[in-house]
N, C-alpha and C positions, 0 to 999 in steps of 0.2 A: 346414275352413273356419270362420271364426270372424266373425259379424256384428258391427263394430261400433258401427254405430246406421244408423238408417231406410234410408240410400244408401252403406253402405260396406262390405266387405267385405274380409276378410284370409284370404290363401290362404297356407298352408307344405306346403310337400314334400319328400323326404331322397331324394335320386337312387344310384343302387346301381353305380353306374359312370361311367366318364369318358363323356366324347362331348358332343355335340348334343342336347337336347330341345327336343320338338314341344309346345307348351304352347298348347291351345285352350280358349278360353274363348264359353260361349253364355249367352244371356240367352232366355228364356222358349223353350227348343229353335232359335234363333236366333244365328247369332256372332255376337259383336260387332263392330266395326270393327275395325280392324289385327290381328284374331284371324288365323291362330295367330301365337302369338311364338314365341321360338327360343332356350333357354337355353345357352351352353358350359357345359362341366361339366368342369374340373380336378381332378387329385389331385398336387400339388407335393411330396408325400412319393414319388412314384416316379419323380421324376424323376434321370437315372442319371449318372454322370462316368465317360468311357470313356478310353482310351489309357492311360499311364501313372500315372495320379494315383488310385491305385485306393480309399484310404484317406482321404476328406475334412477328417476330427478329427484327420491327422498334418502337421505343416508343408508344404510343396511348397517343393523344393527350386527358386531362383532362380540364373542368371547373371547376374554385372550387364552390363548390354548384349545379352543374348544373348535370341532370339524364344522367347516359352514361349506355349504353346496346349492351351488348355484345351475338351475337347469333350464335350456334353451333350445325353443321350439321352431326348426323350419321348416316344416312339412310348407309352409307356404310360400317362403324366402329362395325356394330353388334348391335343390340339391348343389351344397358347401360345407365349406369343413370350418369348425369356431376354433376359435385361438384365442386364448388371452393371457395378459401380462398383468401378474396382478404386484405391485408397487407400494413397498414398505413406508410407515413415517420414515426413516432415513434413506428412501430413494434408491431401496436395491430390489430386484425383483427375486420375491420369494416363490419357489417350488409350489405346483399344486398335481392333482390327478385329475386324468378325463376318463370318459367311458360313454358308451353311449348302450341304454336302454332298447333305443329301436335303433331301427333309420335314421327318423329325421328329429332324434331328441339326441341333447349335446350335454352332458354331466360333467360339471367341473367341481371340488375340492380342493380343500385347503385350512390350515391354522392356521389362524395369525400371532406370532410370536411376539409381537414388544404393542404398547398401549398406543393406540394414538391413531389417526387416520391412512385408512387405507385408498390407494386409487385401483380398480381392476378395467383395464384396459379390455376391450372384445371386436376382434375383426371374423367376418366371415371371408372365406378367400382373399385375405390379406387386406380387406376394405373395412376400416373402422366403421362402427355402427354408430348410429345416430343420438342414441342415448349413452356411448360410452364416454368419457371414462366412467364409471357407478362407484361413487363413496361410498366408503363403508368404514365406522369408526366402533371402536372396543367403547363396550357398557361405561368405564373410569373413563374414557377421553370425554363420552358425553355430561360428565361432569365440568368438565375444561370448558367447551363451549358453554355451559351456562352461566360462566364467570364469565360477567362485565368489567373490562377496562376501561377505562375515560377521563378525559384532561387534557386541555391544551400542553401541558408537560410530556406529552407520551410523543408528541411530533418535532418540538422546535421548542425553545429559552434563549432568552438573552445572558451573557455573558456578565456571571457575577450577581445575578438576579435569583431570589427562590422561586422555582417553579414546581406547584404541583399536577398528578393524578391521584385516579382513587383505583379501588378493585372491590369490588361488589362479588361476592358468592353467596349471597343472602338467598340465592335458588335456586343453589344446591342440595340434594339430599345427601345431610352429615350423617356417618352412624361413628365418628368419632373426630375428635380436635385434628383439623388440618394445620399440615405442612405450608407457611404459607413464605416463599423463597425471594425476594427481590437484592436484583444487582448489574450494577452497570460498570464499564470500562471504555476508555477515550483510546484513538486512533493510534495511541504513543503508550499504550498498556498500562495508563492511569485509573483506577479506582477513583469511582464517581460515589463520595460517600451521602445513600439516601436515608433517611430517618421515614421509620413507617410508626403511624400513629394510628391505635384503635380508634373509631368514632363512633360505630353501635357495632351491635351483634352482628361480627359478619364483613362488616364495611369498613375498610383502609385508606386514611391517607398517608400518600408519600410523595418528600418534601424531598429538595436537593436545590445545590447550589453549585453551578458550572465554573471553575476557575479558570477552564480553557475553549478555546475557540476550537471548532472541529465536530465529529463526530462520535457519537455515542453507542454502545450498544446494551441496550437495555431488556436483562432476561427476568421474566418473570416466571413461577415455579408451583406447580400446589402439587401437594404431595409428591413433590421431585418430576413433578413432568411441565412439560412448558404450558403455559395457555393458550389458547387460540390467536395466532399471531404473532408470537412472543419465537423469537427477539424479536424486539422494537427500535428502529434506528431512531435517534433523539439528534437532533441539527441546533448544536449552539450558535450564536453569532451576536453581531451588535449592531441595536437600532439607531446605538448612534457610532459615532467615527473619529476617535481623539486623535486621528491623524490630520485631520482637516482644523486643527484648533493652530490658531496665529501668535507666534510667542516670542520675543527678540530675545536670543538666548547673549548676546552682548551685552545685554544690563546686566548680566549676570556673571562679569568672566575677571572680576575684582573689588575686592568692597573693602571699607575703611572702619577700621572699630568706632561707634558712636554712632557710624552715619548709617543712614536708613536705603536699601536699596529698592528697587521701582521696576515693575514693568509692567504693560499692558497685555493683557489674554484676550484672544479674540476669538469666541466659541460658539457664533452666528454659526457657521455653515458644519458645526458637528453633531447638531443636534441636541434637542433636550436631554438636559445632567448637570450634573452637581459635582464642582471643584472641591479637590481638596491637598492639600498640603502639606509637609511636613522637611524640616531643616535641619539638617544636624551635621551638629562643630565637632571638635575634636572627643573634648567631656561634654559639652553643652548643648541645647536645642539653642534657635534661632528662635524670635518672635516672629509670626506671620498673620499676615491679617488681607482678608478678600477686603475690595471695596467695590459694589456691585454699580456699575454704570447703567444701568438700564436700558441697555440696548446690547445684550448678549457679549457685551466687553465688562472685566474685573479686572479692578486694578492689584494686584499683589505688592504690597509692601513687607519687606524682611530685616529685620533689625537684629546683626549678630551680637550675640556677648562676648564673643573668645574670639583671638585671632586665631589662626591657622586654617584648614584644607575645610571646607564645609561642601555637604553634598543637600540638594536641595530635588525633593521629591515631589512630584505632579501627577495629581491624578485626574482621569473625570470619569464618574460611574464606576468607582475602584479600579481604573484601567490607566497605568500609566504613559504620559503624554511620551510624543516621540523625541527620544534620546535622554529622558528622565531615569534615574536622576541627573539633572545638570552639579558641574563640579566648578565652584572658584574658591579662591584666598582671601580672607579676610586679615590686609597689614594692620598693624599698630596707626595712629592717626600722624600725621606729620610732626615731625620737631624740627627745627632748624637749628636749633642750638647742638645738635647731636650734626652737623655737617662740618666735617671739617677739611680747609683750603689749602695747599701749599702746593710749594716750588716755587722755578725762577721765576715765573712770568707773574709773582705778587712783590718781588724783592726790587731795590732800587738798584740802577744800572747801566749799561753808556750802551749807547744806541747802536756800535759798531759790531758788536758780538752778544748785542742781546737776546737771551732765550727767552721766550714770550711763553713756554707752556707751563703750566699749572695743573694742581687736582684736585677734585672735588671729590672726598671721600662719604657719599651717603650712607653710610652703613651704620645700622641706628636707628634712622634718623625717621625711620616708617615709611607711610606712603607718600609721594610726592612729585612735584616737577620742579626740575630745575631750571632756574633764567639766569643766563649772566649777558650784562649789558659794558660794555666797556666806552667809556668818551675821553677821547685826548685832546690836544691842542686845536685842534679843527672838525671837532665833531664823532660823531659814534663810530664804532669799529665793528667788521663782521668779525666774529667767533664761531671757532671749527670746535665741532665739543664731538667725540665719538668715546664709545666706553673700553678702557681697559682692558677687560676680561669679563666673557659673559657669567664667569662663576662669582664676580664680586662683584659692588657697585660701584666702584671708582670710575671717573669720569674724566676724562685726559680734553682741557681747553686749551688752545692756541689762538691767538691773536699776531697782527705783524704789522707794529707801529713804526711810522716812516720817520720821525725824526722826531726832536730830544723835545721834553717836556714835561708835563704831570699828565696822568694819565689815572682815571678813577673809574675802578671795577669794583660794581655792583654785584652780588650773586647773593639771589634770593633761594629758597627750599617754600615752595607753594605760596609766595607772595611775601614772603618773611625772612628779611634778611639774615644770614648767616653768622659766624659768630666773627669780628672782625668788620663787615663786611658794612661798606662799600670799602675797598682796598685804593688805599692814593701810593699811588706808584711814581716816582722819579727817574728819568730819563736821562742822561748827560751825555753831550758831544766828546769829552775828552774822562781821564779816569780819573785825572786832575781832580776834575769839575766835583765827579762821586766824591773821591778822598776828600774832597774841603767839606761836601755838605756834610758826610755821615762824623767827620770830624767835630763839626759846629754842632751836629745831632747824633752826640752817641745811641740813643735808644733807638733810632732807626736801622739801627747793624740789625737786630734780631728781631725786629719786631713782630712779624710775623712768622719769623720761622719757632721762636722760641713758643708760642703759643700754640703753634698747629706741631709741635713736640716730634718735630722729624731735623734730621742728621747732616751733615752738609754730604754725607755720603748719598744721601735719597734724591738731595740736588744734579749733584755730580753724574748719578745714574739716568735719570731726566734730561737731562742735558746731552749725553751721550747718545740716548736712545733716540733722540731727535735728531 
């Protein structure tokens, strides 16, 4: 007895056997009201399972359809009452009868309706008993468990790899050709197509190849009931990581018909795999070729046949690289004779209203850079070059030479001068000066205008628009 404060009291006692106690309580040699009480006293570890079922930790053998009775003895467990819950393969609890023969014998009944494993659950006065739950499986399920599944495939696969298992019923008793069912679906309601292959009498293997990362469910079936176990969750992934692979996608964002493009793969930190490739032009493939560095870097070289839009494809371990396919253009190779130059700032002219711009028409002319270098009377000139309009290539140049002279522009298309080109330009203080030379040199009126085949109205607008 333990006081624990002014008006309270706590009593414990450990009772030495089942039954009834008489539990009296007095207050100052006094009982109290409702004194005595009256404990039951169980012991659920003796409670017994009689008739056939002699072993509780071994399955109980079910018919389907057929009455099974289950009978439990407490004459020594204390006068209680049994209850159970007896728990269908799909987890709903099915209907049974109780009765009881004597006293302390407890008759339970029941059918089990669909194949497969049962749980029955057993408490005496609401206290599970020690060997409950008690399996109990239908004749055809025990068929189920004696089919062996097995393979590293029935757990985990690498992505884009075959992975098998097998399924063994070689120790089942056949009294005719089994049903035998497999199939799987990904997390995204994808069909996992497996291939099953006889190997002897009895014994399957089954083969698949994961296209997607994720999760699998994998149902196995014999005679339309599931196996032991079945479904099977199957965990695809990758043992290695094409995300972690090193690529400079700028060698790649313009290429030149003829000329061969280059870059370096760096596939140290993604793991062991195998590159692969593929290019394609508009009609045409692209040439590709790995060059293996021996130190987890490949060099990729790509050599287009067509110009136009090509899309260029990466993989490693059939798993394409991040942002594959990469997309560039492949122009025609440069011509500089396809460049053509005009306006006032190539024509001869007096230095007090001179318009210095010009244009550089590259359209044609393929892929290229333009350089224009101008030198007058005292050395090189800056030139302001920005382009017309980003829908065309024309190329609007200014220069602003300070007083009268010659003045000679160069404009090359990728190192190769132009057609015309270097352009010697005359400069005059008076208009005099112009009228006497172009008089003394008639061909210098038109000399370049008449070859770069533009208007004195294209001048006029140049000039204005400046």
């Amino acid at each position: 007895m333990t006081k624990l404060d002014e008006n309270l009291f706590e009593i414990k006692y450990v009772p030495n056997d089942v039954g009834t106690y008489k539990i009296i309580i007095k207050f100052n040699e006094e009982e109290i009201p409702s004194s005595p009480y009256y404990a039951r006293v169980i012991n659920p570890k003796k409670v017994k399972i009689l008739d056939d079922f002699l072993n509780p930790f071994e399955p109980l053998n079910l018919g389907l359809n057929e009455e099974k009775c289950l009978c439990f003895d407490t004459s020594e467990s204390g006068n209680g009452d049994i209850k159970v819950d007896i728990i269908s393969p799909d987890n709903q609890i099915i209907p049974h009868r109780k009765f009881y023969p004597s006293t302390d014998l407890h008759k339970i009944s029941f059918y089990p309706p669909y194949e497969g494993e049962y749980k029955i659950k057993v408490f005496l006065n609401k206290k599970e008993l020690h060997f409950s739950p008690i399996s109990a499986i239908t004749r055809n399920f025990l068929d189920l468990i004696n089919i062996k599944v097995y393979g590293d495939g029935l757990i985990s696969s690498d992505l884009n790899k075959i992975s098998n298992f097998f399924i063994d019923f070689s120790k089942v008793d056949l009294k005719e050709t089994p049903e035998l069912l497999v199939s799987a679906i990904s997390e995204n309601s994808k069909e996992l197509k497996i291939n099953v292959e006889k190997l002897e009498e009895n014994i399957f293997k089954c083969s698949y190849k994961a296209e997607f990362i994720g999760q699998y469910l994998l149902r196995i079936k014999f005679n339309q009931l599931n196996v032991k176990f079945s479904p099977y969750i199957i965990r695809v992934g990758l043992t290695t990581d094409p995300t972690k692979i090193i690529i400079n996608q700028d060698d790649f964002k313009n290429g030149i018909l003829g000329e061969e493009l280059s870059t370096l793969i760096d596939t140290k930190q993604a793991g062991p795999g195998e590159l692969s490739v593929n290019c394609i032009g508009t009609r045409q493939s692209a040439k590709c070729e790995f060059i293996d560095k021996q130190d987890g870097c490949f060099e990729l070289k790509v050599k287009p046949v067509e110009t136009g839009k090509h899309l260029l494809y990466i993989r490693y371990n059939d798993i394409s690289l991040l942002n594959s396919p990469f997309t560039f253009r492949v122009s025609a190779p440069p011509d500089a004779s396809k460049v053509k130059v005009f306006g006032p700032g190539v024509t001869h002219g007096v230095i007090v209203d001179f318009n210095s711009s010009f244009v550089c028409d590259t359209k044609g002319a393929g892929a290229g850079q333009l350089t224009v270098r101008i030198r007058g009377p005292k050395g090189a000139f800056r030139v302001e070059m920005k382009r017309k309009d980003d829908k065309d290539r024309k190329i609007e140049c200014i220069y602003d030479p300070l007083e009268s002279g010659e003045y000679q522009i160069n404009v090359q298309w990728s190192g190769k001068h132009v057609p015309y080109s270097p352009f010697n330009v005359q400069i005059f203080n008076t208009k005099e000066e112009l009228d006497s030379f172009l008089n003394q040199y008639p061909d210098e009126k038109s000399k370049y205008l008449t070859n770069s085949n533009i208007s004195s109205k294209n001048l006029e607008f140049l000039g204005d628009h400046l």
